[in-house]
Steps between C-alpha positions, in 0.01 A plus 500: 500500500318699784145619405444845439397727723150556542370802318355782759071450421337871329264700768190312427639172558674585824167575634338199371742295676430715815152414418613101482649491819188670650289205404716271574507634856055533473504145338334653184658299306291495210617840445836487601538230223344723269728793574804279471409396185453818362878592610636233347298545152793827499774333709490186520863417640401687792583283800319635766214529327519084399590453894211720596278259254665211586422586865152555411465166323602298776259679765261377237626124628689440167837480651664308213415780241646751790827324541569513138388863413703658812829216309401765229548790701805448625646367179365861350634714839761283703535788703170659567425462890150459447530179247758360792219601770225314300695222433542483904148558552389174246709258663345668859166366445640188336650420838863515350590745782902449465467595124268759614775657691818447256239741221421738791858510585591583159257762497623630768854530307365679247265748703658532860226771632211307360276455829265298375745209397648510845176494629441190295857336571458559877170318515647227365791474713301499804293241320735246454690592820819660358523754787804631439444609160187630611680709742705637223177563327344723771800659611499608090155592563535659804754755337317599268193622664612582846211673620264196483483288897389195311822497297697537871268233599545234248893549524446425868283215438722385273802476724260350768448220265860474364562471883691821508317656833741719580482708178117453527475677782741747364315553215141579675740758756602696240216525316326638840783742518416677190120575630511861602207493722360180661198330330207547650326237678260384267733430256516106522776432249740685725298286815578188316830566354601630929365122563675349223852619619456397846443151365799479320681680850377190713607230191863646577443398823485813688229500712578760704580780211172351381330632797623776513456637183053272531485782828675805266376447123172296577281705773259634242483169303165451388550146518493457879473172525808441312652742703440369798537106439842578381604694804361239732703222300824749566472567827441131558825393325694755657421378837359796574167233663323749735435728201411259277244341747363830472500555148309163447231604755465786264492286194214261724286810525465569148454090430446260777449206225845512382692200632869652370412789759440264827845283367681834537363603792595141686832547388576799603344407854775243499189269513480119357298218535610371850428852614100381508355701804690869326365379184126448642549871666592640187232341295213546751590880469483509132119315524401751771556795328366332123192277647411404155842441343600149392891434546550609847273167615575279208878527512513432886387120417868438316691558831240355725525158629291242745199694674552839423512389135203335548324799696592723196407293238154464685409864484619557167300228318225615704522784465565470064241238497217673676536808216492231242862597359575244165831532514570398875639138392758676286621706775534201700631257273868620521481390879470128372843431436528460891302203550400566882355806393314331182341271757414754731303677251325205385406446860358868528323465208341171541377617837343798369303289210336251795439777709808562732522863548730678763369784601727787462414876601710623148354222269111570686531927365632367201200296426209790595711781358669389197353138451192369428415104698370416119842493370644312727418096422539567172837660536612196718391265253660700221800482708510139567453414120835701386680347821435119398566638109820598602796302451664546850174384614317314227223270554261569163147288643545729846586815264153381282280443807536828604499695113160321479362605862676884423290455165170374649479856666609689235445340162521808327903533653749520203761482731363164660437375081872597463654301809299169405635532112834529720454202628362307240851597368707358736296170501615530124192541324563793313139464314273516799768811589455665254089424479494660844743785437245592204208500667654725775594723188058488413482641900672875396535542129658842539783326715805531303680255736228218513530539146853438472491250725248289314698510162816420695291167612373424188833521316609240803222280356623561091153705439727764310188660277248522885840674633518731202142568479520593885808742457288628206265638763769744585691621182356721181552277267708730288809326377486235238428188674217627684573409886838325482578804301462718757626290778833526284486853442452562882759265573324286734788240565345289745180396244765435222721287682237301699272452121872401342542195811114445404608414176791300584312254690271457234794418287439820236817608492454759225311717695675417843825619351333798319332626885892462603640711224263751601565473829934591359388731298315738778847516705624563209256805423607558938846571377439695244239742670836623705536709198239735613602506864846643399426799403104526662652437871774821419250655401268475806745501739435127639843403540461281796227299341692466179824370682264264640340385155861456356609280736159327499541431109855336544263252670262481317549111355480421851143547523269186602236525180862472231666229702193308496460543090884486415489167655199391374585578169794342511425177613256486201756559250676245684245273445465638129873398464452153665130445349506674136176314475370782708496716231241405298144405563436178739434172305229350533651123635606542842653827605741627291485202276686351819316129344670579142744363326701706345342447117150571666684769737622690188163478270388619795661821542511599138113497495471700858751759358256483157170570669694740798578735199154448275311587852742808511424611168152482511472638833687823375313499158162517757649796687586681204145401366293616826677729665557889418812693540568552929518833608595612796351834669704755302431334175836343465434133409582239777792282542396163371701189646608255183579224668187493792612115593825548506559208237866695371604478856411130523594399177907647498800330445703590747299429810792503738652835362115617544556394883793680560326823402289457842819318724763759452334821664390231744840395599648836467252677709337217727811251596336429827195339324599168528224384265641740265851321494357149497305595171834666328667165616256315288567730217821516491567136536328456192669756307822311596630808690607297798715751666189746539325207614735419768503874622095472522546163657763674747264811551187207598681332707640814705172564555371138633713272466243200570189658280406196306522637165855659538584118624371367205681746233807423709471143392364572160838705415726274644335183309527757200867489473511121623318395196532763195670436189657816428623650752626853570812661462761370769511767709133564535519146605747611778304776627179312518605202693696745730183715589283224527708279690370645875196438387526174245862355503605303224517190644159486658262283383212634407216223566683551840457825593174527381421182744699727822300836428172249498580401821552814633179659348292174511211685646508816258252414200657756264863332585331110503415636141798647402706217585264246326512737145885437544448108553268560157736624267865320699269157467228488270453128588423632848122684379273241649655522788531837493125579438423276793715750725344789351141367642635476834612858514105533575551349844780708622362773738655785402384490121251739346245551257750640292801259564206248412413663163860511380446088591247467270728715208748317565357124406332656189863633403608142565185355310450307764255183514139591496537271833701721668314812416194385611640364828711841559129725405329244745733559794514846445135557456492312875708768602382812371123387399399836406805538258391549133827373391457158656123430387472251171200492241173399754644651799 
């Protein structure tokens, strides 16, 4: 039987509950729980007062309590629009957006005119992308407040998005129609919404209507430079090339640093790189009429070749070196990749430093006008020592010579302090690195950079609590946690990632996966913040900027700092899955209780969980003990973190369904990462999903098909299916050994193979590797042998400090003989002496 309907609440109460929903809105909620209360003593089957409370309640964090009041609500007023609207708004801030929008929805059905709920139901459309109902949504908006532009705008936006342009455009026209007199110029929404249209004229692909109506609509545009960028890049694809050339003179004027502007202005003087002599012309008037400008002599050196490249590079080094600029090696640096002109300014360079000057009228005013002589050895020094850092150029003792002369003059440098940590770096000693990099940060303590710089270091050298202590230097120490805290609260990505590898290499996996969580959860809190832009961006009138930021978001998984922690993350709960040893504390007989046997293995771990869990107890028990309540600046007490080592993430039970929380948004959104698919190969091979596997091995190998790992998992699946007991259904069977047949046919064999892509690679150390980890697990009689080949990898030419280190990881994954080891650490340490990774106890 249907409930009741709701009796109508006496005069008093009504404005109680107006009173409710005023606090609510003030976040007094204190006294909007108070006020609810009191309506309920005298109704208490009133609905949307229990929503209202409910609603309350969970902005007071208990969302459990909230869920079940507003159940109450709606049991008591099934068709109240408010309880429906609450109910929507709970499972909003739960996350639960597609709920969200069936209760909104619902709402909707029961109030159609309700504003506020299609306000509500639109955000979350454009939220999760549905563009199409969210052009339904404004278009419901739009009619029924047709006076407002930012309701005409967000239709038109929305039809942008939905890829509609045509009624976009439409949309803004008749809008404009309406006006009765023309806005005045200093009204910038109108400015920006005039700019905003023409954008979605030239995504249709008509330029010259585009033009047309830039020249018409757009004269008065605040924005010039818009304005005029845009007309230059119209005229330029319309052919029209004698106007554009002028339009991009225009554009020089106003910025002679651009490089965008001189790349138009070639092109529309039908001018390319053959065209050298034009191009010098051109150039040479730019630096004429903008003596002091930068990119009309620096971009000259790309084109240049032979003498004339070496004339020009002359005078500008001079001419950069004499005024002491830092940065002239970066400028130059790009230039490298051409190794005639990499030698050429090693030439110039090392003449300068013994004395071998050219005497040039420019570079001679330079140096009495603009430069002072004192600058100038130092500069060259400071010069040399990032050209031999360098890796198109590296030779590290040449690069140190000349840091230590460049420091002998200047002790006090902290650039010099920072370019020797640099290359203590790439001689792999990240401890003298980062011993340098600090005591460049002692030079300028009010250096925010140095300072970041230094803790980056030190995290490279596992001194987590120096790196926090640095970063300390430049936070409030507000948020529970003190530093860290903070760091998290600001969101400073690159800290927590590089302090979560930190702690992998140390082998604390707790807190390495509890830095990468973070790291998740802060694009997470990325998404979500397009909640305000929605409606803020309308608001303001930034349309352009917020197209820009929506189509930025559908990227956002693509971004460097969460590929680096989705994979890192995953590959420990890879190793959680293959190692659940991991888990718990380290024993205390070889790592890992890798000496053990399994009796001793097992005592083992029960104790380590034991005292893990009495150290937890009595650390929280001192907390509680010592510590008073946090509070943050407005009195509200501070977040506090209940699991600060991350020991629930370490210690679940489903590491591999744990892993696939990081590798889906990476496949979805970065399928070009190869790294990316090579990791969800790993995890999906051990979750037995072996067509998802294939498709990652498929995606890898697209990619490069001879990078070493992807020739390895190739293997690794097709010895998989050689050799399993149970295998899959029959016609996932079929459509495996199809797709992998170009790349693995059936009837290969395997040891085979892997002995052909040897030969081909036999001077690669990452693919000598590869191929010997394949020999491992096809052969394990073959590991003496195969140790012996990984100590040889030292001697091939083209193998790194890096390829080296993964040497060394590789024998202690084998357990190889302490024999071996020390041989492979004794011809590496030959190699790379300065290596910290190479040097045993006494060293």
């Amino acid at each position: 039987m249907a409930p009741p309907p709701p009796q109508p609440l006496a005069s008093k109460e009504r404005s109680l509950f107006t009173q409710v929903v005023k606090n609510y809105e003030n976040k007094q909620y204190k006294k909007g729980l108070k006020a609810a209360d009191q309506i309920l003593r005298k109704s208490p089957d009133h609905g949307d007062t229990i929503a209202m409370k409910a609603l309350i309640i969970n902005s007071q964090g208990n969302s459990e309590e909230a869920f079940a009041l507003a159940k109450v609500a709606l049991k008591h007023s099934m068709k109240s629009h408010v309880c429906w609207h609450v109910y929507g708004l709970l499972y909003r801030s739960a996350k639960n957006f597609e709920e969200a929008i069936k209760a909104y929805k619902f709402a909707l059905k029961l109030e159609p005119e309700s504003q506020q709920i299609q306000k509500d139901l639109a955000l979350l459309q454009i939220q999760m992308r549905d563009y199409q109902g969210y052009v339904q949504s404004r278009r419901a908006i739009l009619q029924q407040r047709t006076g407002w532009r930012q309701n005409w705008t967000a239709l038109a936006v929305a039809q942008h998005l939905a890829g509609d342009l045509a009624n976009a455009e439409r949309t803004l026209t008749t809008y404009e129609e309406t006006l009765k007199s023309p806005p005045p110029k200093t009204d910038i929404e109108h400015a920006e919404a005039i700019l905003y249209k023409n954008s979605i004229i030239a995504e249709m692909g008509e330029n010259e209507r585009a033009l047309e109506h830039l020249d018409a609509a757009a004269k008065n545009n605040p924005d010039r430079t818009s304005v005029m960028e845009l007309r230059a890049q119209y005229l330029l694809s319309l052919g029209r090339k004698d106007e554009a050339a002028k339009a991009y003179r225009l554009l020089l004027k106003r910025n002679p640093e651009y490089r965008s502007y001189f790349e138009g202005l070639e092109e529309a003087l039908g001018l390319d790189k053959s065209n050298v002599e034009e191009l010098k012309k051109l150039y040479g008037d730019v630096a004429k009429d903008n003596p002091r400008g930068d990119a009309a002599t620096r971009i000259p050196l790309g084109f240049l070749n032979g003498d004339e490249f070496r004339e020009a590079a002359d005078q500008y080094l001079q001419r950069m070196l004499h005024k002491g600029v830092w940065s002239t090696f970066n400028n130059v640096k790009a230039l490298y990749s051409d190794l005639k002109k990499r030698d050429t300014i090693q030439a110039l360079v090392e003449g300068y430093a013994v004395g071998k000057l050219n005497s040039q009228a420019n570079g001679s005013a330079e140096k009495q006008t603009n430069g002072d002589s004192d600058l100038f050895t130092p500069s060259v020094r400071y010069f040399l020592a990032q050209h031999y850092n360098y890796h198109l150029s590296r030779d590290l003792p040449k690069a140190m010579r000349y840091i230590d002369e460049a420091l002998s003059s200047t002790p006090e440098s902290v650039e010099y302090h920072m370019t020797k940590a640099r290359i203590w770096k790439h001689y792999g000693n990240p401890q003298k690195a980062a011993e340098l990099m600090e005591k460049g940060r002692t030079l300028d303590v009010r250096d925010r950079y140095i300072n970041t710089k230094a803790a980056k270091y030190q995290l490279r050298n596992n001194e987590n609590e120096a790196a926090i202590q640095n970063m300390g230097k430049f936070t409030r120490n507000e948020a529970f946690g003190g530093p860290l805290g903070d760091l998290h609260d600001m969101q400073c990505v690159w800290y927590i990632t590089e302090d979560g590898e930190s702690y992998t290499r140390q082998g604390n996996l707790g807190l390495a996966l509890k830095r990468f969580a973070s790291i998740s959860s802060i694009f997470e809190i990325w998404q979500e913040d397009q909640f305000d832009f929605h409606s803020f961006s309308l608001r303001k009138g930034q349309i352009r900027a917020y197209v820009d930021m929506m189509r930025w978001e559908d990227h956002l998984r693509e971004h460097p700092f969460f590929t680096r922690a989705a994979i890192s993350a995953a590959r420990i709960y890879v190793m959680l899955h293959d190692q659940p040893d991991l888990a718990h504390a380290k024993m205390t007989n070889g790592v890992n209780g890798e000496k053990m046997d399994s009796a001793e293995r097992k005592k083992a771990q029960k104790k380590a969980k034991k005292d893990q869990e009495k150290q937890a107890k009595e650390e929280a028990e001192r907390k509680d003990s010592k510590k008073p309540a946090a509070v943050d600046q407005n009195g509200d007490p501070k977040k506090e973190d209940k699991d600060p080592k991350g020991e629930k993430l370490l210690q679940t039970s489903e590491p591999l369904v744990e892993a696939m929380k990081f590798i889906t948004p990476l496949l979805e959104f970065s399928p070009e990462n190869i790294l990316a698919q090579q990791v969800g190969f790993e995890v999906f091979l051990r979750r037995k999903k072996y067509l998802l596997a294939l498709r990652t091995l498929l995606a890898s190998h697209a990619l490069s098909s001879a990078d070493p790992t992807t020739h390895e998992q190739a293997i690794c699946l097709g010895h998989t299916f050689r050799t399993q007991t149970e295998p899959p259904d029959r016609k996932v069977q079929e459509i495996i050994a199809a797709e992998l047949d170009p790349i693995l046919p059936a009837s290969t064999d395997l040891s085979k193979h892997n002995d052909e892509f040897l030969q081909n690679h036999h001077e690669s150390a990452p693919h000598v590797q590869a191929c010997l980890k394949v020999k491992q697990f096809l052969d394990p009689s073959s590991s003496e042998k195969n140790q012996q080949d990984v100590i040889r990898t030292l001697a091939l030419e083209g193998s790194s400090l890096e390829d080296a280190v993964r040497g060394l990881e590789l024998l202690k994954e084998w357990k190889a003989k302490d024999q071996y080891r020390d041989d492979y650490l004794a011809a590496a340490h030959e190699r790379w002496p300065e290596a910290s990774a190479f040097k045993r106890k006494g060293d």
